[in-house]
C-alpha positions in Angstrom: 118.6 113.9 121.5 120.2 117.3 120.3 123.5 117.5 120.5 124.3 120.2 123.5 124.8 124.0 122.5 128.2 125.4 121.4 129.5 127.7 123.2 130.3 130.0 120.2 128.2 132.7 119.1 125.4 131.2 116.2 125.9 133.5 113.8 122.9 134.1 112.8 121.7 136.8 110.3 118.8 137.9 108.2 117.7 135.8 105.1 115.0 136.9 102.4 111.9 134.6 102.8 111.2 132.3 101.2 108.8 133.2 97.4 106.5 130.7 98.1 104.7 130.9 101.8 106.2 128.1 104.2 103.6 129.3 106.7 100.9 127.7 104.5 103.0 124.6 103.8 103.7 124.6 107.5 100.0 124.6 109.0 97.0 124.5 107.1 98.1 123.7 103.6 101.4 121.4 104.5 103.5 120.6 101.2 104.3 117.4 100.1 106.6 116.6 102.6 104.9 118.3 105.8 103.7 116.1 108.5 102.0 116.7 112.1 104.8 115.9 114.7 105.4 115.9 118.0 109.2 116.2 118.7 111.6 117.3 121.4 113.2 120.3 120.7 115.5 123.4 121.7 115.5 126.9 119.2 117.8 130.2 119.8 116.6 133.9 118.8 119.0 136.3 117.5 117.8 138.9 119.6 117.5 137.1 123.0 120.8 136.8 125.4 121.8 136.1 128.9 123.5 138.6 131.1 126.7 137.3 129.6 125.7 138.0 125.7 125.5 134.4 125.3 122.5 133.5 123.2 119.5 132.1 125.4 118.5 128.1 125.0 114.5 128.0 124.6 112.9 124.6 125.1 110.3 123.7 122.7 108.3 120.9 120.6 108.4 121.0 116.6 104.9 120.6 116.1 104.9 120.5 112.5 107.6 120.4 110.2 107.9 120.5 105.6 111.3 121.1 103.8 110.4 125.4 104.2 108.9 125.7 107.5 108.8 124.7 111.1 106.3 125.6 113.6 107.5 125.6 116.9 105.6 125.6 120.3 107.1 126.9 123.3 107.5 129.8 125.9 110.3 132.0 123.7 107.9 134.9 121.6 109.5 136.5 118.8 108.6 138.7 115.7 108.8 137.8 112.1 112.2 138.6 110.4 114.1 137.6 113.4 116.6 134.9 112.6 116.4 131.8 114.6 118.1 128.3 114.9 116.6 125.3 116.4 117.7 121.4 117.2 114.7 118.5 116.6 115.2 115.4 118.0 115.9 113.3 114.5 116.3 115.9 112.1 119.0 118.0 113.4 120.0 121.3 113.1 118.1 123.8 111.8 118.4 127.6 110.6 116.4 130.4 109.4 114.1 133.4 109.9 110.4 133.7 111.9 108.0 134.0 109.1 104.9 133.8 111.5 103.5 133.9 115.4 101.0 131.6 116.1 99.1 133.8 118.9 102.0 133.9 122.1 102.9 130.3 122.2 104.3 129.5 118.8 106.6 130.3 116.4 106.8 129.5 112.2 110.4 129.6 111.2 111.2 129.3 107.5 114.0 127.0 106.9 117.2 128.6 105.0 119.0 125.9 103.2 120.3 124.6 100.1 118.6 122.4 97.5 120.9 119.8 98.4 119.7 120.3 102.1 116.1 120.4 101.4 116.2 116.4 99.6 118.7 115.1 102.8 115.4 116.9 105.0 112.5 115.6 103.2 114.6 112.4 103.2 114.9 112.8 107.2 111.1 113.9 107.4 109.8 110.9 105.6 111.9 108.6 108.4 110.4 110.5 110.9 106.7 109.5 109.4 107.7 106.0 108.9 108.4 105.9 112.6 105.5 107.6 113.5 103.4 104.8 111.5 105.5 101.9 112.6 105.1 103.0 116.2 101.1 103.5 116.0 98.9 100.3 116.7 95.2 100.2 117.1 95.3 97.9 120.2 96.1 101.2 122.0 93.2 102.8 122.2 95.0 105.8 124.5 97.7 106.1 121.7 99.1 109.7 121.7 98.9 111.5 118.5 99.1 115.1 117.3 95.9 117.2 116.4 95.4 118.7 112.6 94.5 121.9 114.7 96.7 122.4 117.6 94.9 125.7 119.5 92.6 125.7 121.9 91.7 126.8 125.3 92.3 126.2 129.0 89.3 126.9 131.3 90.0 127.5 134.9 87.9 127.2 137.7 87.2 131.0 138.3 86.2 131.0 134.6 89.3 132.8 133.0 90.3 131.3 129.7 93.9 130.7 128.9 94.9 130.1 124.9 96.9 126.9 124.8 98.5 125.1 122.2 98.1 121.2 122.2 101.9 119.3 121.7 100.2 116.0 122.1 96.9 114.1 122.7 95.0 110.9 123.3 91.9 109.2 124.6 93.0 110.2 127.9 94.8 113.0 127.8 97.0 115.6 126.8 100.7 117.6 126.4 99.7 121.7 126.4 102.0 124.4 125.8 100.2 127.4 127.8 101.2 130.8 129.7 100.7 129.0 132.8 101.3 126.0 134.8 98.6 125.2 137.3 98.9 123.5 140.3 99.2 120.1 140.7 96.0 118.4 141.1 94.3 121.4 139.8 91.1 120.5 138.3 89.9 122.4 134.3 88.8 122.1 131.4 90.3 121.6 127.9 88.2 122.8 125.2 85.2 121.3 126.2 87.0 118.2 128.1 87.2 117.8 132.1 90.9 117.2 133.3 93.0 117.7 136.0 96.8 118.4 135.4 99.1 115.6 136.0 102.3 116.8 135.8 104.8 120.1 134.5 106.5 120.1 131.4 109.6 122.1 130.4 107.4 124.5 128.0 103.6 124.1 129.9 102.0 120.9 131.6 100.2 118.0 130.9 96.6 116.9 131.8 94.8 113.5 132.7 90.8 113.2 131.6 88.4 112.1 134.5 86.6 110.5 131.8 88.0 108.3 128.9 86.9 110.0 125.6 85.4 108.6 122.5 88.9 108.3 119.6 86.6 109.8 117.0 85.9 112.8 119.2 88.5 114.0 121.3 90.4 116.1 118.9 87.3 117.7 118.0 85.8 117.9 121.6 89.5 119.4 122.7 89.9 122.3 120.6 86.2 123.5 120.5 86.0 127.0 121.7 
């Protein structure tokens, strides 16, 4: 896990972006060394503080990650030039500047670092997918994975619609990042997908199907609008 927060203040200050666009290499168009994660995380804004001055600890999940971008899902909402700092389970530490929003429940920050840094991250990244594959096995049909496109919609029963942003999923069901935390218990519907939520998470809540869906079709079935 990351390692805890210094007490210090980060230090943080504005970079030029970067010439070529890490939000491309970060979401649709990944780079070489992009990859579709799904991994523990905590990220600090410049320009949010506690009462103290002491700069403000934002859980989150690294939801996609290449060698000039990360895109982060999570409650914190920021606005793009403001420099940032986040800690990823099994990558570390790292610093830069929002280059995007991804509607109100994620954030595209463009990683500052040396070319030096840049190999040691790919290097870090590729272990990361090596994991991920080494940890995958088709005998579990209800393994979790993370969707090419992570927005969709929450559908409550009185019919209002609540963007979400999907950390995790499976044949059964699935890790949202939302606005909201409903109840308990609370029956919905994801995308076009009946659930209930199961339990709260530290950035939104997570939902059990009360149907087993079809491998081939859930992704497509849970982000449909």
């Amino acid at each position: 896990m990351p390692a805890e927060m210094p007490d210090q203040d980060l230090g943080l200050v504005a970079v030029e972006p970067q010439p070529r666009s890490a939000v491309a290499a970060a979401t649709d168009s990944p780079a070489e060394a992009s990859i579709v994660v799904s991994l523990p995380a905590r990220c600090w804004l410049a320009s949010k503080r506690d009462q103290n001055g002491a700069p403000r600890t934002f859980s989150c999940r690294a939801i996609n990650i290449s060698t000039d971008a990360v895109v982060l899902a999570g409650p914190a909402e920021s606005f793009v030039g403001e420099p940032a700092a986040a800690e990823i389970e099994h990558l570390g530490r790292l610093e830069g500047h929002i280059i995007g929003l991804l509607g109100k429940r994620a954030l595209v920050m463009g990683i500052t670092a040396s070319a030096s840094e840049r190999r040691k991250l790919a290097a870090r990244i590729q272990w990361v997918e090596r994991l991920k594959d080494d940890g995958a096995t088709d005998a579990r049909a209800d393994a979790r994975f993370v969707p090419r496109n992570c927005v969709s919609i929450v559908i409550l029963s009185d019919r209002s619609c609540i963007p979400c942003l999907i950390a995790d999923l499976s044949t059964t069901g699935a890790a949202l990042a939302a606005d909201i935390k409903p109840n308990i218990g609370t029956l919905l519907t994801l995308g076009r997908i009946s659930a209930r939520v199961a339990r709260h998470l530290d950035d939104g809540f997570a939902v059990a199907f009360l149907q087993k869906q079809d491998r081939q079709k859930v992704e497509a079935l849970a982000t449909r609008r």
